[in-house]
C-alpha positions in Angstrom: 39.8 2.0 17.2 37.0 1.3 15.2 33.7 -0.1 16.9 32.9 -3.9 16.0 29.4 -5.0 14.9 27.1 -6.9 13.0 26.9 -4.3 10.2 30.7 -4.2 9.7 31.8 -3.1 5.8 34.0 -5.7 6.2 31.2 -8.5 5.3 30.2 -7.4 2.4 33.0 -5.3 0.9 33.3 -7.5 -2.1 30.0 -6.7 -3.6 30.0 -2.7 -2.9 28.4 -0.9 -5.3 27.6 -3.1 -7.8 25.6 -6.6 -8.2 28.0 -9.5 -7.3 29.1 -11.5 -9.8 26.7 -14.4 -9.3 27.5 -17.9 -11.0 24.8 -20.3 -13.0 24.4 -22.1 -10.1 23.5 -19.3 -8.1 22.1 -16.9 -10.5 19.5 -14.0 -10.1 16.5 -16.0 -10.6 17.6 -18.3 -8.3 18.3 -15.5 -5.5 14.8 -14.2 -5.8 12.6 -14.3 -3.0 10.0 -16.0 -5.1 7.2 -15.9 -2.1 7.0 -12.3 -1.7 7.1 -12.2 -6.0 4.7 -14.6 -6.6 2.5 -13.2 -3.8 3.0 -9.0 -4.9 1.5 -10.5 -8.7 -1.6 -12.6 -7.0 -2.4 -9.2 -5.2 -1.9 -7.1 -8.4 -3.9 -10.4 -10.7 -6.4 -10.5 -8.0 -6.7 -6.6 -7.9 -7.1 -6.4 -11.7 -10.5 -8.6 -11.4 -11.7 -6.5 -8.5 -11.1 -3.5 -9.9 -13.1 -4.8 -13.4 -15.9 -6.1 -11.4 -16.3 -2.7 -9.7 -16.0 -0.5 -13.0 -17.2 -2.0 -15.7 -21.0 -1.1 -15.3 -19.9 2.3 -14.4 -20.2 4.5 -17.3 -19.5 7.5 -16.1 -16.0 6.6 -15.3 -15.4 4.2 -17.7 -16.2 6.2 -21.0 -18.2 3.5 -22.3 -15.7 0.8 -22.3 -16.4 -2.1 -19.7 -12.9 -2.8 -20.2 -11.5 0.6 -19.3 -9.8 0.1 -16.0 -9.0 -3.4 -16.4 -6.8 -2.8 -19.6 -5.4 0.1 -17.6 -4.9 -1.8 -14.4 -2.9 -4.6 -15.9 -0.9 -2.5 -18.1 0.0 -0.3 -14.7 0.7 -4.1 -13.2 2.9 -4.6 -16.3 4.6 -0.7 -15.8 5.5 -1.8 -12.0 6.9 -5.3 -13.0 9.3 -3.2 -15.4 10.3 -0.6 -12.7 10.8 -3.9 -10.4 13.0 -5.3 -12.5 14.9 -1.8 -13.1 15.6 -1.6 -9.5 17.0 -4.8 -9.1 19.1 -4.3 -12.0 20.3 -1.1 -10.9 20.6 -2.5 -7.3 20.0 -0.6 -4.0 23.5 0.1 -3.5 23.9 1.8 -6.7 20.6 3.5 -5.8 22.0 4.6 -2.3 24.5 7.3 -4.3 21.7 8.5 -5.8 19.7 9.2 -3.2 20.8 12.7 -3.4 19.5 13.3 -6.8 16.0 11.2 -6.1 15.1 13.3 -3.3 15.8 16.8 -5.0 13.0 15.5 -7.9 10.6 14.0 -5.2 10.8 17.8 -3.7 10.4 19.6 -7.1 7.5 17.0 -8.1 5.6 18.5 -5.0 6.1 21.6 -4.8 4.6 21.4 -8.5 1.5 19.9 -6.8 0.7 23.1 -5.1 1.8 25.1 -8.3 -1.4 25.5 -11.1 0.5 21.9 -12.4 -1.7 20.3 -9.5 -5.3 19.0 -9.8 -7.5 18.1 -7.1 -9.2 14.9 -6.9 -11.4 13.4 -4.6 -10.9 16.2 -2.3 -7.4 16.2 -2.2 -4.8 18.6 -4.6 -2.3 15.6 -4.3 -2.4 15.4 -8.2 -0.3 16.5 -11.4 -2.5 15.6 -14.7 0.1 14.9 -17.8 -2.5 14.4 -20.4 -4.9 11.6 -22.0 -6.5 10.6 -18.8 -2.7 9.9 -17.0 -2.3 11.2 -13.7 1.0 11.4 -11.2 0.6 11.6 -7.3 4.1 12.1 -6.3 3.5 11.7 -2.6 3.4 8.1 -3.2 7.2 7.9 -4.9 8.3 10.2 -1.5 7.5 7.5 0.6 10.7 5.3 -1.5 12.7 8.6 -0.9 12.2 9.0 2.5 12.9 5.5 3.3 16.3 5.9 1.0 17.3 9.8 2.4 17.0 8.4 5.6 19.1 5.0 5.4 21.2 6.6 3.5 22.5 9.5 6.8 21.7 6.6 9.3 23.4 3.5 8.4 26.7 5.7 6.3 29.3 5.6 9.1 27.6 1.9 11.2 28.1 -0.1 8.1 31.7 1.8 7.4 32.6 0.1 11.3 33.3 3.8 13.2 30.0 3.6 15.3 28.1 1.1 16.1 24.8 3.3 16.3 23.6 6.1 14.8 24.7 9.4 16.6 21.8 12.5 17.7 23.3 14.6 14.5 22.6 12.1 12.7 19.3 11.2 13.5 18.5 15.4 13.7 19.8 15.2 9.9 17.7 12.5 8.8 14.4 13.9 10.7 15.1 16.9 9.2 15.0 15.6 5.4 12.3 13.5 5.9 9.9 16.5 7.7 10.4 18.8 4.2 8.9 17.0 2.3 6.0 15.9 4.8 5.2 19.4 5.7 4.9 20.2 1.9 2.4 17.1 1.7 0.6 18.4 4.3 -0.1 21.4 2.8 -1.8 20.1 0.3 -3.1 18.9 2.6 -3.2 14.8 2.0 -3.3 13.9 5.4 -3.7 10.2 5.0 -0.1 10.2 2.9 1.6 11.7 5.6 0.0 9.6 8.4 1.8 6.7 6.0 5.6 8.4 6.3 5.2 9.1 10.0 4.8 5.7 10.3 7.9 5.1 7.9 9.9 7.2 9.9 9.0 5.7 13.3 10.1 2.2 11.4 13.3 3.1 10.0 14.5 4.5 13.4 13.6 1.4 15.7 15.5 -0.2 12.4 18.4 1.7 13.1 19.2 1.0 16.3 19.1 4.9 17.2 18.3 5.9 20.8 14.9 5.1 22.1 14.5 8.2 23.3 13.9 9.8 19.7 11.1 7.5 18.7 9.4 8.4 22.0 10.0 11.9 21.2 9.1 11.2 18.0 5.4 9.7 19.2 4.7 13.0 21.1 6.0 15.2 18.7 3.1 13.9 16.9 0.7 14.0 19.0 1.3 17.5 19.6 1.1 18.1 16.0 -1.8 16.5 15.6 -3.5 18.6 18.2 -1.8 22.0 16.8 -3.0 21.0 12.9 -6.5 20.5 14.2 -6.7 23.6 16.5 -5.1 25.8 13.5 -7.7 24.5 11.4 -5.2 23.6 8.4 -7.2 20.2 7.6 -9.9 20.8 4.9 -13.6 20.2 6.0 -14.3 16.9 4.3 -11.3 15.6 6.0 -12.7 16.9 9.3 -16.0 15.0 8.5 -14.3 12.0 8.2 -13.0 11.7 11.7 -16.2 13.1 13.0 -18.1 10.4 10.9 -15.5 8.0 12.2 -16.4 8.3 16.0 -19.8 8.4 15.4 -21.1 6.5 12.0 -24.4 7.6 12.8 -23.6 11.0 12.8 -24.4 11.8 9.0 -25.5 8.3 7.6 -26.9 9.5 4.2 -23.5 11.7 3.8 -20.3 12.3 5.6 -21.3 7.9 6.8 -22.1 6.9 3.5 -19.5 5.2 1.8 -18.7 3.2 5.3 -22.0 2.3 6.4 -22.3 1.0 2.7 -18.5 -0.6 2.5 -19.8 -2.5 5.7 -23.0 -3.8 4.2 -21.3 -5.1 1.2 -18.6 -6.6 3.2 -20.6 -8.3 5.9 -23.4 -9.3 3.0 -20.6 -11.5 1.6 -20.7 -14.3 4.4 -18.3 -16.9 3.6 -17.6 -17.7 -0.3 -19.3 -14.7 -1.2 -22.4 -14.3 -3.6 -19.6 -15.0 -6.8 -17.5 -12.4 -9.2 -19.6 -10.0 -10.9 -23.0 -11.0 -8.9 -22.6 -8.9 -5.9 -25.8 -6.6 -5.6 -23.6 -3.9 -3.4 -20.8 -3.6 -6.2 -23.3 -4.1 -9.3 -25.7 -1.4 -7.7 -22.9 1.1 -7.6 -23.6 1.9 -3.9 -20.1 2.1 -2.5 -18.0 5.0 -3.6 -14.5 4.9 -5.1 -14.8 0.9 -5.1 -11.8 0.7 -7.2 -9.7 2.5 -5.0 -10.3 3.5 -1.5 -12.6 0.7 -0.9 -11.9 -2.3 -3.3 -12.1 -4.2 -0.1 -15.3 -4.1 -0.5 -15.6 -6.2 -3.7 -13.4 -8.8 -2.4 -15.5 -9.2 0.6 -19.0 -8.8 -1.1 -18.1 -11.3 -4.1 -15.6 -13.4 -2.6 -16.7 -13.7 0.6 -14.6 -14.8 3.9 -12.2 -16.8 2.6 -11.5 -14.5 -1.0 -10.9 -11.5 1.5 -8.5 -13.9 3.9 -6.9 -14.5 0.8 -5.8 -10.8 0.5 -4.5 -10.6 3.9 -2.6 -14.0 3.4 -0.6 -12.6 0.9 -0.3 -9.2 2.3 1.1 -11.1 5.3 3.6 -13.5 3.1 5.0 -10.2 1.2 5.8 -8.6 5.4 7.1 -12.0 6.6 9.4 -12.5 3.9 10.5 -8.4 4.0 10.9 -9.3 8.2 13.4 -12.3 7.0 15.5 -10.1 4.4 16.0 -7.3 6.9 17.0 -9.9 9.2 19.6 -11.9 7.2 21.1 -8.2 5.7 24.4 -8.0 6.9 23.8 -4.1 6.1 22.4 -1.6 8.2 21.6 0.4 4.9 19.9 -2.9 4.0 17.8 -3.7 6.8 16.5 -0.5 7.6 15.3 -0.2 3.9 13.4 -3.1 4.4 11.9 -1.8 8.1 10.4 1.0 6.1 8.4 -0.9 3.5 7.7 -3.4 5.8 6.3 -0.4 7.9 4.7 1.6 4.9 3.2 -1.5 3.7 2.1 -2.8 6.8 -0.1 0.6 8.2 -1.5 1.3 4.8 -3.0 -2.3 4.6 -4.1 -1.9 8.1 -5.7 1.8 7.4 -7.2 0.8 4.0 -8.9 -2.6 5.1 -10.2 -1.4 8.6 -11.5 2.2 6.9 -14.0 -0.5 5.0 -14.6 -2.2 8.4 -15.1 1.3 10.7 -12.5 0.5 12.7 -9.9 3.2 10.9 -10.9 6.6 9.7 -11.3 7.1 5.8 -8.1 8.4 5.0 -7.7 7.9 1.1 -5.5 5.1 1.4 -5.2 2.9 -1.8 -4.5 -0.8 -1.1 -1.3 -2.0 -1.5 -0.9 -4.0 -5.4 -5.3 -4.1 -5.3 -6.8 -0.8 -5.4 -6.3 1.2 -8.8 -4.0 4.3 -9.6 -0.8 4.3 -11.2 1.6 5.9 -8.9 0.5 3.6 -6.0 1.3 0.5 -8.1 4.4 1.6 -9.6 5.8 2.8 -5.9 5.1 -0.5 -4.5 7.0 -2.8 -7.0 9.6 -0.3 -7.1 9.5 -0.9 -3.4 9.6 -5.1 -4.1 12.0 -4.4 -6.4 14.2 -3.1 -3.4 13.5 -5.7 -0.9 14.6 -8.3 -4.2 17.8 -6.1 -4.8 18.6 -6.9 -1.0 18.3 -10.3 -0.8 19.8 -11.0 -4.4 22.8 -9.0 -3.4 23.5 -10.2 -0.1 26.4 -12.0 0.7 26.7 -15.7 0.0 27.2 -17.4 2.7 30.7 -19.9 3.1 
């Protein structure tokens, strides 16, 4: 006899595999979870005048053109929207019986990385340079496929009604898929990327409803993995400077400290509103590195004070309450553990990207979710909106 629960096919059978057939009175537009949209474009708006601010007396990145990263910026803004609306379109269901395919280009995309198709930048050989200043970092898109591979073993035989929890083969399988590609990331090594999907993977399972016992396991596991990667030496030195510069940020102040100590003083030099947009001395004195991507933070607090920097982590904190609501009112397992994954990715990156600015995170080389600059961030995050949208457009109307 087959196990009852709340995931049961038999609730949503009627819309498998393809978008229901919604009427004009309850269209797509009208499905959309227009808070966490209209809060994902006032990050990626918001972003777009950060990132300007902090470029656009930089010559030697900008070629010349005070305009350079802001044109780019909104046209990677305008890229995502398209892949957002692609997903949706497509749908996550339709999605799910591709996972298969998705995660056999996510694997061949970085083992290219460590092939001579990979570039190093900023310390890290995360990159694949296609031509005319474009760039891919496919560790960012593996994030969407672990999340998928994973929901995809996990919820298959709870949302066809035979179990009501995911079994220990199962959850071996799903660990399994999602460590390849992690281990070949780590090789690379881009430690703060995989820091990201251990957190994914810890989210997805407490999602699941699989045993307790393998998230636990799961915690030590990587613990023990931390200890062994730093004993057999595999991080690279600049990324061992960073921790050490973490504990102590008096340690190396006019290196290793630098870009913190200085993120701090243009942060805590904003005070409330801010000394305006383009005025801040910080930001227009070029003193903090990578301001328009690690630490774009840093513009938001210097220029826009208190409240402009709240105003991030409003928003940021909109897009994760409406995600928490979706996964709640899924009446999918596949669904809701899609959403505990971006909730989670989204959630820890903020976290580490805002408090590497303040010192209380290490620098990890974390963009900013929709803010900081860099195409394959951006487009992986509204693909990632664009899932949480199919999910909620898709679900079942109620009676």
């Amino acid at each position: 006899m087959q196990t009852a629960n709340k995931f049961s096919v038999s609730r949503y059978a009627p819309e498998r595999g393809a978008m229901a057939k919604l009427t004009s009175r309850d269209s797509v537009l009208r499905r959309l979870d227009w808070p966490i949209l209209l809060s994902a474009l006032a990050l990626s708006l918001l972003g777009t005048l950060l990132v300007w601010s902090a470029t656009r007396n930089r010559t030697q990145l900008n070629q010349g053109d005070p305009y350079y990263f802001l044109v780019r910026h909104a046209m990677n803004t305008g890229i995502g929207l398209v892949l957002m609306i692609g997903t949706i379109w497509l749908g996550h269901r339709t999605l799910r019986g591709a996972v298969p395919v998705l995660y056999g280009i996510s694997l061949v995309l970085i083992i290219a990385v460590l092939t001579p198709l990979g570039a190093t930048i900023n310390g890290a050989h995360a990159w694949i340079v296609i031509g005319g200043g474009f760039s891919l970092q496919p560790s960012e898109f593996v994030k969407i496929t672990i999340i998928l591979v994973m929901a995809m073993l996990l919820a298959a035989r709870v949302d066809a009604g035979d179990i009501a929890h995911p079994d220990h083969r199962t959850v071996v399988k799903a660990l399994l898929l999602a460590a390849a590609p992690m281990g070949i990331i780590m090789l690379m090594p881009d430690l703060g990327s995989v820091m990201v999907m251990v957190v994914i993977v810890l989210g997805v399972l407490l999602a699941s409803g699989a045993s307790n016992r393998w998230v636990f396991g799961l915690l030590g596991s990587g613990v023990a993995g931390a200890v062994l990667v730093w004993q057999l030496g595999i991080l690279d030195e600049y990324q061992i400077n960073r921790f050490a510069a973490f504990a102590n940020p008096e340690l190396d102040p006019a290196g290793v400290g630098y870009n913190t100590n200085q993120a701090r003083i243009a942060i805590g030099s904003g005070g409330l509103t801010g000394s305006g947009l383009f005025k801040g001395s910080q930001t227009t004195g070029q003193f903090v590195p990578e301001q328009q991507t690690d630490f774009v933070f840093t513009v938001a607090g210097e220029e826009l004070g208190f409240i402009g920097a709240g105003l991030i982590l409003v928003l940021l904190g909109v897009i994760l309450w409406r995600a928490c609501v979706i996964a709640r009112e899924t009446t999918e397992l596949y669904g809701t553990i899609v959403c505990a994954g971006i909730i989670a990715w989204f959630a820890f990156q903020s976290f580490e990207n805002i408090g590497m600015t303040l010192g209380i995170m290490p620098v990890a080389g974390l963009p900013l979710p929709f803010v900081s600059y860099g195409g394959s961030s951006m487009f992986a995050v509204w693909v990632a909106i664009g899932l949480l949208q199919s999910i909620k457009v898709q679900r079942p109307m109620s009676a």
